[in-house]
C-alpha positions, 0 to 999 in steps of 0.5 A: 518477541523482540527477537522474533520481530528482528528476524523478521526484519532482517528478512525484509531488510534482506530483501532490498538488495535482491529487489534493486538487482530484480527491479521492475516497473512498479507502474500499475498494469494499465488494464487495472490502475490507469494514471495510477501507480502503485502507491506505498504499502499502507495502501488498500488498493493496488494491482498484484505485485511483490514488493518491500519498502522502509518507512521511517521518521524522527521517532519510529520506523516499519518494514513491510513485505507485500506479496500478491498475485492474481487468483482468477479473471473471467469475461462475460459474453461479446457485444456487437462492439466486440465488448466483454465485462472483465473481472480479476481477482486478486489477494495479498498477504502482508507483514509488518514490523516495526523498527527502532520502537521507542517507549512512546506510541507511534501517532500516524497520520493515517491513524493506524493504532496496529503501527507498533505491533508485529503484523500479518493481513490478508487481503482480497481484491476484485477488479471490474472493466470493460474489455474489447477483444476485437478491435474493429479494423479501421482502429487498427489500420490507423493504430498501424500507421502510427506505428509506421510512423515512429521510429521504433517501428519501420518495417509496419509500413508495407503490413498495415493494409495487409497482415496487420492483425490484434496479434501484430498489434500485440507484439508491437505494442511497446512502441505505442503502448498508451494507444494500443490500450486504447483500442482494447480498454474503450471504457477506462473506468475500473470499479474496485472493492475488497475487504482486509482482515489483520491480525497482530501482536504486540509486547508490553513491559509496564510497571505494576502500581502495587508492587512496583514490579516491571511486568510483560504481557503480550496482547492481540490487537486486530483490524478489519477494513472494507473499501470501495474505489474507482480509477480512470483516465485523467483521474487517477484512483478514489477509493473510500474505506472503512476500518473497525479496530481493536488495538492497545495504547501503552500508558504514560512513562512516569518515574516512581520512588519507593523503598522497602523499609523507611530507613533505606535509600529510595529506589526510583524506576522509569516505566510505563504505569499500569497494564495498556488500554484497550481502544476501539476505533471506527475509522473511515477514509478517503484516498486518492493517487494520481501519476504525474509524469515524473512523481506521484501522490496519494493522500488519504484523510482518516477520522475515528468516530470513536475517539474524534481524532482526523489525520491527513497523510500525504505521500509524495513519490519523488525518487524513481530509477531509470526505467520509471519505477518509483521506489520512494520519496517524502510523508508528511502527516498531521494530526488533529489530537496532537497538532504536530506535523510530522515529515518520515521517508519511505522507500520501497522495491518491487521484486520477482518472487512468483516468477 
């Protein structure tokens, strides 16, 4: 199993240098996450996207690779405003592993029990907006003007009376891409909802009590989670969750000193005792995200009812390249079980793998 998990982060680790040489903007499409860029991995909620990232901390550390595309889109019927009801599917496949393990159970802010399993999710998406695919023609003729106004575009002066159409509008929208928007998203609200089923496995090596003998056994931890949200203008995105878990927590490493016969020296081994616990959990939570001009954060707060336990997990997106992708920054994480603070980095690439 170990050498398995290293393939598949080598695989993820290779993928880094391929997504910093194809980087591209990881800012959410406006027409799915207005003021609201895509967050790290953990994240339910996110527009279609290829993307990698590294998370670390002072005890343990996971590799991530997320592939999404987008299954479908449809439009209801016009109204009188030129307005349709929007709605665009997407789905994601994830695998996770982690780096580095240590003998110890790694403890999340987010209160993720799957953190120290090989991983595989499948996730489903559906976007709900309002669109408006004919912008009326006083809208365009001042959006024109604007343009005209800019340096970007010079030559619109003489076409915003004339030949000035949504096509023309299209083509120029770079320059004045927020106010184009606009015009085509008059109702910024997003209505957002999806479901994530996990699938895992995880390697345990424990020390039997009867026979004092290391033994390894190979367990199935799953997840399955439902979370519902709203992103808009000047408000970012909120979206509430819930998680029903199975995992499996190793036992605690004591030492043990036995010997086979009483006149021979003892013989002492380090290990964890007994086979793992299994855990059930109900997790509810709530997130929230919002771009800032030059970072991003989004953090969410877990409680398990099962076993009392809450978690704050706040990522802070500080580190973006040039063209205002953000690749990474700082997550700091408490706990209420164990009343540490816990700080890690993460870093993450988006790349062209559908394309």
């Amino acid at each position: 199993m170990s050498s398995r998990r290293s393939f598949f982060a080598l695989v993820i680790l290779g993928l880094f240098p391929i997504a910093h040489a194809q980087l591209t903007v990881q800012e959410a499409p406006s027409t799915l996450l207005p003021n609201a860029s895509n967050g790290p991995a953990s994240s339910m909620i996110e527009a279609p996207r290829q993307y990698a990232e590294l998370r670390a901390n002072n005890k343990s550390g996971q590799a991530t690779l997320q592939l999404s595309r987008r299954l479908s889109s449809r439009m209801g019927l016009l109204n009188d405003q030129g307005e349709s009801r929007a709605v665009s599917n997407a789905w994601a496949l994830t695998l996770t592993t982690p780096l580095n393990k240590n003998e110890d159970s790694t403890n999340l802010a987010d209160l993720d029990g799957l953190a120290d399993a090989f991983s595989l999710a499948l996730k489903w998406t559906q976007f709900r907006f309002s669109i408006r695919q004919r912008p009326r023609g006083d809208e365009l003729h001042n959006y024109c003007e604007q343009l005209a106004d800019t340096q970007e575009v010079p030559t619109l002066e003489n076409q915003c009376l004339t030949d000035f159409d949504s096509q023309a509008a299209y083509n120029v929208s770079t320059a004045w891409g927020r106010e184009f928007d606009r015009l085509l998203w008059p109702d910024r609200r997003r209505f957002i909802f999806g479901f994530e089923a996990k699938a895992a496995t995880q390697e345990f090596t424990f020390m039997d009590q009867q026979s004092f003998q290391n033994q390894n056994v190979n367990k199935r931890p799953w997840s399955a989670t439902a979370f519902l949200g709203i992103a808009k203008d000047n408000w970012g995105l909120t979206y509430v969750g819930y998680r029903s878990e199975r995992s499996f927590q190793a036992q605690n490493v004591q030492t043990l000193c036995f010997s086979e016969q009483d006149s021979l020296p003892l013989n002492c081994r380090t290990n964890s005792i007994g086979a793992p616990a299994n855990k059930a959990s109900s997790i509810l939570f709530v997130e929230h995200r919002y771009r800032f001009r030059d970072f991003a954060v989004s953090p969410r707060i877990s409680k398990d009812f099962k076993s009392n336990i809450a978690g704050v997990d706040v990522p802070i997106y500080l580190i973006q390249d040039e063209d205002g992708a953000l690749l990474g920054g700082l997550r700091i994480g408490w706990r209420n079980d164990t009343e540490n603070w816990d700080i890690g980095l993460f870093v993450g690439a988006s790349f062209d793998f559908f394309d």
